[in-house]
C-alpha positions, 0 to 999 in steps of 0.5 A: 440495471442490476447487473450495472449495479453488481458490476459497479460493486465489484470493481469497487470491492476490487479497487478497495482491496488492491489499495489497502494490500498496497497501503499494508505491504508498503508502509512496512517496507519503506519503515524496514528500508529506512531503518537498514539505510540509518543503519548502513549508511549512517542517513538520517531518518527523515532524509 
């Protein structure tokens, strides 16, 4: 049962981290693409 629990903690911590390294790599992203797209191309923000 402990070694369940451990490997159930893992998976979690590891599904928790991915998440939060893709929520921080990618909203900076799409802000910079949005941004050169306004820039560029003259397409609005929003769009």
């Amino acid at each position: 049962m402990n070694i369940f629990v451990i490997a159930v903690a893992i998976v979690g911590s590891l599904m928790g981290i991915i998440t939060t390294v893709y929520l921080c790599v990618s909203l900076p992203a799409i802000i910079i693409w949005k941004i050169y797209r306004k820039v560029r191309f003259q397409i609005p923000l929003t769009k």
